[in-house]
N, CA and C atoms as a LAMMPS dump frame, in Angstrom:
ITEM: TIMESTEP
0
ITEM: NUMBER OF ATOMS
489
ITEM: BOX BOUNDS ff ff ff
-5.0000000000000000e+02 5.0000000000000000e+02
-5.0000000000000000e+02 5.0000000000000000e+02
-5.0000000000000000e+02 5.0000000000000000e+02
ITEM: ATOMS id mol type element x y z
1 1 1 N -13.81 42.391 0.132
2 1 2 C -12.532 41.863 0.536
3 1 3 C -12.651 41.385 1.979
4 2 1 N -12.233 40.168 1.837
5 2 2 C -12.268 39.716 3.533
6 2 3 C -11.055 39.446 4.5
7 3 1 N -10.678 39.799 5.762
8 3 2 C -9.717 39.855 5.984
9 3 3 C -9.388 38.79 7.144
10 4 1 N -7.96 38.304 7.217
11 4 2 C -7.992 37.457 7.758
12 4 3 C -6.972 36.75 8.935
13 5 1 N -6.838 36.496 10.042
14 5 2 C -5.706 36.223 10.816
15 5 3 C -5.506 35.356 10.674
16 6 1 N -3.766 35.13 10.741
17 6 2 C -3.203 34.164 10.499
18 6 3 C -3.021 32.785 11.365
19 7 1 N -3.162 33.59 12.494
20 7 2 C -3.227 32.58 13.861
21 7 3 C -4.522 31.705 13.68
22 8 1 N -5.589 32.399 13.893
23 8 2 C -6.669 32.099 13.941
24 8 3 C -7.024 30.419 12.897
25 9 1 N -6.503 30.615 11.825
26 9 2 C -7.055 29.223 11.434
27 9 3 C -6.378 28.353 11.8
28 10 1 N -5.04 27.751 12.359
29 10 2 C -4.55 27.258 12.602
30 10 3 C -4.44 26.919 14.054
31 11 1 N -5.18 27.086 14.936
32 11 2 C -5.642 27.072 16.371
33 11 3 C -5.727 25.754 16.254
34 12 1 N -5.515 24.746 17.129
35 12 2 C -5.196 23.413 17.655
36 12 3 C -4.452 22.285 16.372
37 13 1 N -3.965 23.198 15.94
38 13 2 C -3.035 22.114 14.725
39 13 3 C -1.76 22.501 15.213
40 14 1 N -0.976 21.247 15.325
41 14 2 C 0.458 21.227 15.754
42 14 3 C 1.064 21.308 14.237
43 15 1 N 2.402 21.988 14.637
44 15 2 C 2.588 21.955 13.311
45 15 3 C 4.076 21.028 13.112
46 16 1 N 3.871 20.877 11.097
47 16 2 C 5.01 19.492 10.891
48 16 3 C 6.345 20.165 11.169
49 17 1 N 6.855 18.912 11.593
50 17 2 C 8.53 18.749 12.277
51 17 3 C 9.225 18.811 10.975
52 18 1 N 8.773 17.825 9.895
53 18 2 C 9.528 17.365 9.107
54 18 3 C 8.522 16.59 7.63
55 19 1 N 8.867 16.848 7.108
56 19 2 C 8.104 16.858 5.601
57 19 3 C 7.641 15.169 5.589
58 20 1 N 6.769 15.055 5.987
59 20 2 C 6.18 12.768 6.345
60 20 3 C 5.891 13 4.847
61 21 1 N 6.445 12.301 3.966
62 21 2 C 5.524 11.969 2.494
63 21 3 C 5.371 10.444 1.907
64 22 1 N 4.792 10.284 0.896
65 22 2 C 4.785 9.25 0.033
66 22 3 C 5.414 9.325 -1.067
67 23 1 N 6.886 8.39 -0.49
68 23 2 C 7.943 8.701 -1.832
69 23 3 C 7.704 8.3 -3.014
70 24 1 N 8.416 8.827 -4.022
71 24 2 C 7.978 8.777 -5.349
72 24 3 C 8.353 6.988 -5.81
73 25 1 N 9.524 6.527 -4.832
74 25 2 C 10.008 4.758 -4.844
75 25 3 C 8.813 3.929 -4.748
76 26 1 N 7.729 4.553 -3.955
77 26 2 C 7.1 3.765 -3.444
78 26 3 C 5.971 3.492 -3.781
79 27 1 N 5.73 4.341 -5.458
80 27 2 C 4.278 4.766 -5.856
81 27 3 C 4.281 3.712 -7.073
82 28 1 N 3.03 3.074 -7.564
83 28 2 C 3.281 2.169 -8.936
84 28 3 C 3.041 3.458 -9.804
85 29 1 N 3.611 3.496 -10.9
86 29 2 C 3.388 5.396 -11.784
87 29 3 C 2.857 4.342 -13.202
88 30 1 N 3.587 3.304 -13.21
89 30 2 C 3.913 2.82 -14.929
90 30 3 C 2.338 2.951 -15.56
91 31 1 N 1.532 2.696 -16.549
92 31 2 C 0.156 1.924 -16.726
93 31 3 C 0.929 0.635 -17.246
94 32 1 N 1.762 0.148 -17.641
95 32 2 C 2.165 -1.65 -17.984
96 32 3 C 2.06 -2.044 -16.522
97 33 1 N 3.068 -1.201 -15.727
98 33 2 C 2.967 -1.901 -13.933
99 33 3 C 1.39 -2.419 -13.617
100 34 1 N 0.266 -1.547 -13.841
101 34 2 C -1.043 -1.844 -13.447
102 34 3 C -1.455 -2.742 -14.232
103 35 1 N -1.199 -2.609 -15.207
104 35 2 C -1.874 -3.764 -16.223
105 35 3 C -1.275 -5.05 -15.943
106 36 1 N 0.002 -4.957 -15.779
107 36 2 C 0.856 -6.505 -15.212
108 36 3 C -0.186 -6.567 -14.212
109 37 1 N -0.097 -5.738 -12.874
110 37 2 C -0.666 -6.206 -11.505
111 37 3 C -2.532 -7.044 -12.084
112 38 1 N -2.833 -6.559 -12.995
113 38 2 C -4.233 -6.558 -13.049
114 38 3 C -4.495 -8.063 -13.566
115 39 1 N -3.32 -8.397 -14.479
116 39 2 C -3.504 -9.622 -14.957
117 39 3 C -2.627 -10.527 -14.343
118 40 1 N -1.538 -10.525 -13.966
119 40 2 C -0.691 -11.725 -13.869
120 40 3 C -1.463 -11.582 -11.98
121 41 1 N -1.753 -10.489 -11.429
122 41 2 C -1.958 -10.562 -9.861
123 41 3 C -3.147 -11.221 -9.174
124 42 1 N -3.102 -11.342 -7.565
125 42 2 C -4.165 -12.148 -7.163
126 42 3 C -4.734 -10.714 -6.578
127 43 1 N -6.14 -10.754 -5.413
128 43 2 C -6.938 -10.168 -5.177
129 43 3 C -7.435 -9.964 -3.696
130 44 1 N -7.438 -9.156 -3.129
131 44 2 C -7.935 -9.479 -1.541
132 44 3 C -9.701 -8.048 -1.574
133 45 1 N -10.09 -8.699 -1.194
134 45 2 C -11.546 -8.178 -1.196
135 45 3 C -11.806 -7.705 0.052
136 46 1 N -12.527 -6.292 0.333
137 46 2 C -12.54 -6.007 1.614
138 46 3 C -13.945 -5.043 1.224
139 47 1 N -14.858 -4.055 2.613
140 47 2 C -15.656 -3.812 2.731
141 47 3 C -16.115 -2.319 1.488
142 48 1 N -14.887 -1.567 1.455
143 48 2 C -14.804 -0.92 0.897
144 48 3 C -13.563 -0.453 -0.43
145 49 1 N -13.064 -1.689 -0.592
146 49 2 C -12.046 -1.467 -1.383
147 49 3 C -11.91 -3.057 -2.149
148 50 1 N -11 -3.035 -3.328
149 50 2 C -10.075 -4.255 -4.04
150 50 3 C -8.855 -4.381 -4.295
151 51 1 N -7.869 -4.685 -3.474
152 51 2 C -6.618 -4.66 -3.418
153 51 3 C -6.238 -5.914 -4.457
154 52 1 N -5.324 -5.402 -5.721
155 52 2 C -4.922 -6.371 -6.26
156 52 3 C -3.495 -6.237 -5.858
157 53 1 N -2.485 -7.733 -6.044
158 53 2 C -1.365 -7.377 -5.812
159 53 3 C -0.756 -8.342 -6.132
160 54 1 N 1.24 -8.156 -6.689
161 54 2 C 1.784 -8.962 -7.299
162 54 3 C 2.917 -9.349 -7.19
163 55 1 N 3.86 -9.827 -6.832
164 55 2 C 4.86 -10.026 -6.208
165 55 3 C 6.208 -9.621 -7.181
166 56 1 N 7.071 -8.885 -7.16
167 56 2 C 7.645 -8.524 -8.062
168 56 3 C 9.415 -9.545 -7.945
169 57 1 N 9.059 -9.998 -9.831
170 57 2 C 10.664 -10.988 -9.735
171 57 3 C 12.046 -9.901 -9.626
172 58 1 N 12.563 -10.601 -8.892
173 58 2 C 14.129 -10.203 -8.372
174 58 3 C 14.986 -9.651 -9.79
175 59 1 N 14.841 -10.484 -10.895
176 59 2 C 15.785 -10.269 -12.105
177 59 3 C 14.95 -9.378 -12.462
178 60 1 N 14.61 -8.14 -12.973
179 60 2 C 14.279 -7.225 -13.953
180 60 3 C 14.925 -6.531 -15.167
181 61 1 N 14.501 -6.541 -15.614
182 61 2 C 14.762 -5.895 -17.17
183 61 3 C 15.806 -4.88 -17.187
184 62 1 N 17.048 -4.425 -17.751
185 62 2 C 18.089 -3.276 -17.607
186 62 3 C 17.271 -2.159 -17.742
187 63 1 N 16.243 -1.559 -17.765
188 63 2 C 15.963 -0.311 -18.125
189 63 3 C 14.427 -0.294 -17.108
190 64 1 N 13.982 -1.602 -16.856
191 64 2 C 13.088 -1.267 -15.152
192 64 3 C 13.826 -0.881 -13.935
193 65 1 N 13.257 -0.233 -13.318
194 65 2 C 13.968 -0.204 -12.043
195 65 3 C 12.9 -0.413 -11.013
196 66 1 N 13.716 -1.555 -9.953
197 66 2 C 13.06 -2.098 -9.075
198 66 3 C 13.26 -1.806 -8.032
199 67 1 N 12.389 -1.353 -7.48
200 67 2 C 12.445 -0.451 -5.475
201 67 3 C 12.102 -1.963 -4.992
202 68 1 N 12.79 -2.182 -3.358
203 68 2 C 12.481 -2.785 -2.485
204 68 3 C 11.461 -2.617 -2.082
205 69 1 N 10.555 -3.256 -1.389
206 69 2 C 9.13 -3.331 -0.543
207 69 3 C 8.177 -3.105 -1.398
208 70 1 N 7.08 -2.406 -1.167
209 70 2 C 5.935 -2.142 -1.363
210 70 3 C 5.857 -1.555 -2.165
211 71 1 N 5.166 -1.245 -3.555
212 71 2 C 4.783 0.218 -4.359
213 71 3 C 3.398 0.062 -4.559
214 72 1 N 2.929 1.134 -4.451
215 72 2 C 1.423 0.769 -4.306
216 72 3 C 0.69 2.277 -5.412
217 73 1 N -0.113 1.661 -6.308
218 73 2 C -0.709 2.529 -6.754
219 73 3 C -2.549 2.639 -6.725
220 74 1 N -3.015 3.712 -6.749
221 74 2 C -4.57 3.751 -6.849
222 74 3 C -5.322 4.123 -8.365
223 75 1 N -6.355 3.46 -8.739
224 75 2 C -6.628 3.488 -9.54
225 75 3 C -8.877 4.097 -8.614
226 76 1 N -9.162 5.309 -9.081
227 76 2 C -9.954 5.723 -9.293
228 76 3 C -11.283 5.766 -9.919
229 77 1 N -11.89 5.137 -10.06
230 77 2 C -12.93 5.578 -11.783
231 77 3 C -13.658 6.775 -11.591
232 78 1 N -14.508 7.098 -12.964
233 78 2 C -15.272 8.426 -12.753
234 78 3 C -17.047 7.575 -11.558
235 79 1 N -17.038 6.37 -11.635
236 79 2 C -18.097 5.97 -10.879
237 79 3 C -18.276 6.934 -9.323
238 80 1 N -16.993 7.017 -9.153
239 80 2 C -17.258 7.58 -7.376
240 80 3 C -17.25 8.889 -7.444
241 81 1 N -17.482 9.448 -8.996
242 81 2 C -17.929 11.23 -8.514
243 81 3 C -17.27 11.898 -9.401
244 82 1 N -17.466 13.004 -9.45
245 82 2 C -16.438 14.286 -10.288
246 82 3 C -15.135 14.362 -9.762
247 83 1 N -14.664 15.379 -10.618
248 83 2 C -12.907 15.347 -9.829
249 83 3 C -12.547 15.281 -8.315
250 84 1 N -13.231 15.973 -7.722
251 84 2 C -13.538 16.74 -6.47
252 84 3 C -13.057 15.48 -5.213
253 85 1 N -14.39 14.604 -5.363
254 85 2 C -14.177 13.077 -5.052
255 85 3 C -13.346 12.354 -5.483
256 86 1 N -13.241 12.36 -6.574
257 86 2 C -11.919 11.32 -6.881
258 86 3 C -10.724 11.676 -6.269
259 87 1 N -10.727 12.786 -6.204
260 87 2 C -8.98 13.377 -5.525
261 87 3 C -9.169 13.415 -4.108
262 88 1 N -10.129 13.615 -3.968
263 88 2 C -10.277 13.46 -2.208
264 88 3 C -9.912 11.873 -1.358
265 89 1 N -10.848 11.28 -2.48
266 89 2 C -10.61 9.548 -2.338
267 89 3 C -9.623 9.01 -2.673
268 90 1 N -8.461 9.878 -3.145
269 90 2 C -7.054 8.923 -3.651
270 90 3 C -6.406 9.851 -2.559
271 91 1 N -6.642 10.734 -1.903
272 91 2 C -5.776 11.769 -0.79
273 91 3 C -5.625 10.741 0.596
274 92 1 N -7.376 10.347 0.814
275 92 2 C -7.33 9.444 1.711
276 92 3 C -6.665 8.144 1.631
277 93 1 N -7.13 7.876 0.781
278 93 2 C -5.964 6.112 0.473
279 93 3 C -4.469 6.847 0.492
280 94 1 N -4.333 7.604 -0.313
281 94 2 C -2.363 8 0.048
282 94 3 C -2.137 8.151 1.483
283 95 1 N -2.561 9.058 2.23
284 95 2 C -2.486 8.877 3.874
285 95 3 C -2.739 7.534 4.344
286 96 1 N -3.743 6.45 4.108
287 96 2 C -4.242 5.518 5.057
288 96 3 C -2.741 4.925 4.529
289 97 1 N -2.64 4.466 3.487
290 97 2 C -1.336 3.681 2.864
291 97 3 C -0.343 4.266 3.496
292 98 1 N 0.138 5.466 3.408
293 98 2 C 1.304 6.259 4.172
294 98 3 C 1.32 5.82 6.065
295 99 1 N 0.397 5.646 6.41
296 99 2 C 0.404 5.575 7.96
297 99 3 C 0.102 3.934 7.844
298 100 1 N 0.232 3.27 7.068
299 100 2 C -0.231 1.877 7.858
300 100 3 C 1.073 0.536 6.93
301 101 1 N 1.516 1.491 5.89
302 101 2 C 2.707 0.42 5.207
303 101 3 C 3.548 0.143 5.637
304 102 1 N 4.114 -1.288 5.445
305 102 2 C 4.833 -2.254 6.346
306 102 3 C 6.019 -1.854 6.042
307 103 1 N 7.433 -1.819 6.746
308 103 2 C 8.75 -1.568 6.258
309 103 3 C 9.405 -2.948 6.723
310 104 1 N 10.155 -3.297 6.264
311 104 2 C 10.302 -2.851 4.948
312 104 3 C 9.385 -3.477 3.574
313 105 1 N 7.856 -5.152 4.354
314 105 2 C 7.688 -5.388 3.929
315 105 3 C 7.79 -6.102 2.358
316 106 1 N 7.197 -7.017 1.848
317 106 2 C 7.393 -7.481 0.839
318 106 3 C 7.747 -7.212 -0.644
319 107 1 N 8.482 -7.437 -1.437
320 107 2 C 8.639 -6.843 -2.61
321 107 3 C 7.295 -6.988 -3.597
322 108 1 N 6.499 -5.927 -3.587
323 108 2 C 5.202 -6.601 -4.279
324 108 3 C 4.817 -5.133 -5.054
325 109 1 N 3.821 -5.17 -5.871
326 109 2 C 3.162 -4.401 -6.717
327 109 3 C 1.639 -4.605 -6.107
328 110 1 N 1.115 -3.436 -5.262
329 110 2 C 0.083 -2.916 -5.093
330 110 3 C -1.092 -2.102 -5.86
331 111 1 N -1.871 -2.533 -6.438
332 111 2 C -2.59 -1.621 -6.693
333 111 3 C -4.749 -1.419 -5.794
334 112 1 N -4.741 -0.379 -5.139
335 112 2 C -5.95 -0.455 -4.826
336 112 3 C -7.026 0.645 -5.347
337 113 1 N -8.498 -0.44 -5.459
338 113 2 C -9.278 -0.264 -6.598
339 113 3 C -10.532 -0.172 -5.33
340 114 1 N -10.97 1.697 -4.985
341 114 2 C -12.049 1.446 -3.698
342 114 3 C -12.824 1.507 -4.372
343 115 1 N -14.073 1.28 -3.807
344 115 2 C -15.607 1.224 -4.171
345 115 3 C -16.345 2.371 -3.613
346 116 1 N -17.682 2.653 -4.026
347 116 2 C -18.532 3.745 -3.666
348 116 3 C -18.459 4.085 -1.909
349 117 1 N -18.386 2.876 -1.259
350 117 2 C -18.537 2.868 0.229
351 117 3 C -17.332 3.319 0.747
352 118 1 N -15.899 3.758 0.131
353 118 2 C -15.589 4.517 0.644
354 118 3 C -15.277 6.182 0.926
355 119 1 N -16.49 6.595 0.059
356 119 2 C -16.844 8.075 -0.06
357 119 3 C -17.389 8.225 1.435
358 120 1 N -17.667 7.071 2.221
359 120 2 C -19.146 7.809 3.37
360 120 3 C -18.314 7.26 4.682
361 121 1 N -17.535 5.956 4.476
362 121 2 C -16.512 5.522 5.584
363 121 3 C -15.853 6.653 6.08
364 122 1 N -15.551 6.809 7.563
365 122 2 C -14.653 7.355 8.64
366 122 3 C -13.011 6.805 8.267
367 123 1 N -12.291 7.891 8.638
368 123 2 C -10.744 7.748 8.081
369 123 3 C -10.714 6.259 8.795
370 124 1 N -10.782 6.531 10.368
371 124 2 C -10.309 4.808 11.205
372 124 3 C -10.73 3.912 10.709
373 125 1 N -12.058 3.351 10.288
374 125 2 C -12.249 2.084 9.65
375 125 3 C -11.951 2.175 7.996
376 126 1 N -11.161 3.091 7.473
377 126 2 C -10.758 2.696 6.194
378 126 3 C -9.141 2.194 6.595
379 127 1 N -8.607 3.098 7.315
380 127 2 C -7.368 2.694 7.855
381 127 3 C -6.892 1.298 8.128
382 128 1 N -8.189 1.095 9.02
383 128 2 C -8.093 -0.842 9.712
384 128 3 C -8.262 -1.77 8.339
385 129 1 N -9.181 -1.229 7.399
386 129 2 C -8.749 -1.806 5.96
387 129 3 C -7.673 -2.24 5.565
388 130 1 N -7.319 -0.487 5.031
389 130 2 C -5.457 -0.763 4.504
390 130 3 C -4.956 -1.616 5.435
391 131 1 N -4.527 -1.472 7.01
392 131 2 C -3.965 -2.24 7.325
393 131 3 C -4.224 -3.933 7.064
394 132 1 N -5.232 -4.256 7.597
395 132 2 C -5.477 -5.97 6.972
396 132 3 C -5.339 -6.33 5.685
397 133 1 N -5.626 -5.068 4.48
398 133 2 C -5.408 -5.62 3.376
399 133 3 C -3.669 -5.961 3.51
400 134 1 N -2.834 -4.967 4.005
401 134 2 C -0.993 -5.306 4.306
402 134 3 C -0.562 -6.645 4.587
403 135 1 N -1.859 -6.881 6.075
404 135 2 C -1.274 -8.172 6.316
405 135 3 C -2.095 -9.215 5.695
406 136 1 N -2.587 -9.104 5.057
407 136 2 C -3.268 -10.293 3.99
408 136 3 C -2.284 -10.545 3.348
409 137 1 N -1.76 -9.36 2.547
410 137 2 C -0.742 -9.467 1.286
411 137 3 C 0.819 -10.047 1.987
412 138 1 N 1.274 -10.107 3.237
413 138 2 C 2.34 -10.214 3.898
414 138 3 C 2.173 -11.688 4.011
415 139 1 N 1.093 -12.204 4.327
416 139 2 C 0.61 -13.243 4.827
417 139 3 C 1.072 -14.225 3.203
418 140 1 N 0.184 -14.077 2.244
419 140 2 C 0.508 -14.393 1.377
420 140 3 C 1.582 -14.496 0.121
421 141 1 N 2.178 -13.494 0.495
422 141 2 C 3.458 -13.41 -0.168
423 141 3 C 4.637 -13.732 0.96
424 142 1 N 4.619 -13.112 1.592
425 142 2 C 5.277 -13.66 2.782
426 142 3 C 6.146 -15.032 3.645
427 143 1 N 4.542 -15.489 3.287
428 143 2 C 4.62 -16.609 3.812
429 143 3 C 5.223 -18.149 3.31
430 144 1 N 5.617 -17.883 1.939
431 144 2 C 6.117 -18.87 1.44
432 144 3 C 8.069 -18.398 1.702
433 145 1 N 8.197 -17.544 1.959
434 145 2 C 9.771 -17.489 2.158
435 145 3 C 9.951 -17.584 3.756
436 146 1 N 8.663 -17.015 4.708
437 146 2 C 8.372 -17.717 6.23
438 146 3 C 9.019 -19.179 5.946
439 147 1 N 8.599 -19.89 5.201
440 147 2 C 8.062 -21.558 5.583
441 147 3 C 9.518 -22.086 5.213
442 148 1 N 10.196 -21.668 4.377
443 148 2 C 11.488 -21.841 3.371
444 148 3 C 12.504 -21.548 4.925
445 149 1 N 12.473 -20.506 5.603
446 149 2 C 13.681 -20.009 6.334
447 149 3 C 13.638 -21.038 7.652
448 150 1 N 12.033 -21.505 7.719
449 150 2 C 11.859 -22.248 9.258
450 150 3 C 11.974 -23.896 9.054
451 151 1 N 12.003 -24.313 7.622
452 151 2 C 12.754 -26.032 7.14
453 151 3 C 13.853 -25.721 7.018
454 152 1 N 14.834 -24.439 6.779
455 152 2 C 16.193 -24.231 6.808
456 152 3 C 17.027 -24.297 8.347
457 153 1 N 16.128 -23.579 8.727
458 153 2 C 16.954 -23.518 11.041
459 153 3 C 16.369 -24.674 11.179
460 154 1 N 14.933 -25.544 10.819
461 154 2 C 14.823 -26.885 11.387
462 154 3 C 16.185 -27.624 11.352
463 155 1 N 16.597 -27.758 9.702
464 155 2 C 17.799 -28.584 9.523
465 155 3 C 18.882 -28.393 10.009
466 156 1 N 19.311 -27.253 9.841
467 156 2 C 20.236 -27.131 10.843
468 156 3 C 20.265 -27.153 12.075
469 157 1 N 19.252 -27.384 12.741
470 157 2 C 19.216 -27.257 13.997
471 157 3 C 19.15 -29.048 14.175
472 158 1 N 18.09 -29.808 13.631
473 158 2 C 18.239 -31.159 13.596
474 158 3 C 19.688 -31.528 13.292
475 159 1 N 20.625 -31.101 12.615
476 159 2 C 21.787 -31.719 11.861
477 159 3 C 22.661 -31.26 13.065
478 160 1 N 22.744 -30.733 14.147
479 160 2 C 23.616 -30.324 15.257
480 160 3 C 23.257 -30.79 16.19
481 161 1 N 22.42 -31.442 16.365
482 161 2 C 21.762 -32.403 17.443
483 161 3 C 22.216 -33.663 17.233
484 162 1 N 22.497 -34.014 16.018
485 162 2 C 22.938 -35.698 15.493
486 162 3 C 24.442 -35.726 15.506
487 163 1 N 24.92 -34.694 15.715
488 163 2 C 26.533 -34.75 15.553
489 163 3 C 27.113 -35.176 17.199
C-alpha cells in the first residue's frame, strides 16, 4: 500500500476558477454530419493533420438542430495506435480546438482527420496548426459574405456622394 499527500502532487498547478469546456453545441456527434462533411466538403491540408470542412445551410430540416459557429468533430483511426493514443490524440485536438476557436466565427461543419506526425509534435506547433487551419476556413467561408457586405457600404456610400 502506498501512501500519499495530497498537496504534494499538485505543487505548481494553479487551480480552475471555473469549469473551461468543449460544449456539447459545439461538437459534430451525428455520423450523417461526417459523412455530409466528407462528401459534399472542401479540405485544408496541413503538416500534421486534414481538416475537412463545410459550411452549414441556414434552412435546416425540423428535426436538425443547428448551432451557430463552429462544430467541429475528430475522427481518429486505429493507424495512430491502440486506445491509449487515440484518446490521447483526440484530448489534444479537443484542447488545441478549445483554446484556438474563433467566436463567434463561421457557421461551418468541422471535421479533423490527424496523421501519424501528430503523436511526436509539441502541443505549440499543433496549436499554430489548429489555429491556421481556423483562419484558412474563415478565410474561405468567410470571405464570400466579407466581399458581399464591402459592394453593399461601397454603394451606399457611392449613392450619398451623388445626392
Amino acid at each position: 500500500m502506498t501512501a500519499s499527500v495530497p498537496e504534494a502532487s499538485n505543487q505548481g498547478v494553479e487551480p480552475r476558477r471555473g469549469k473551461i469546456s468543449f460544449p456539447r453545441s459545439s461538437r459534430l456527434l451525428r455520423h450523417a454530419d461526417f459523412q455530409r462533411v466528407y462528401k459534399q466538403g472542401r479540405r485544408h491540408f496541413s503538416a500534421s493533420m486534414t481538416v475537412f470542412y463545410l459550411e452549414r445551410q441556414e434552412a435546416g430540416s425540423a428535426g436538425e438542430r443547428q448551432g451557430s459557429g463552429l462544430r467541429v468533430g475528430f475522427t481518429v483511426g486505429r493507424v495512430l495506435g491502440g486506445a491509449v493514443q487515440r484518446n490521447r490524440t483526440k484530448r489534444r485536438l479537443r484542447e488545441a480546438v478549445r483554446l484556438s476557436r474563433p467566436r463567434p466565427g463561421p457557421d461551418a461543419d468541422v471535421v479533423i482527420n490527424p496523421k501519424k506526425a501528430v503523436l511526436t509534435v509539441d502541443f505549440e506547433p499543433l496549436l499554430n496548426e489548429v489555429r491556421q487551419a481556423f483562419v484558412a476556413i474563415e478565410k474561405k467561408l468567410g470571405g464570400k459574405n466579407e466581399l458581399r457586405r464591402d459592394s453593399v457600404v461601397r454603394e451606399k456610400g457611392s449613392a450619398g456622394r451623388l445626392s
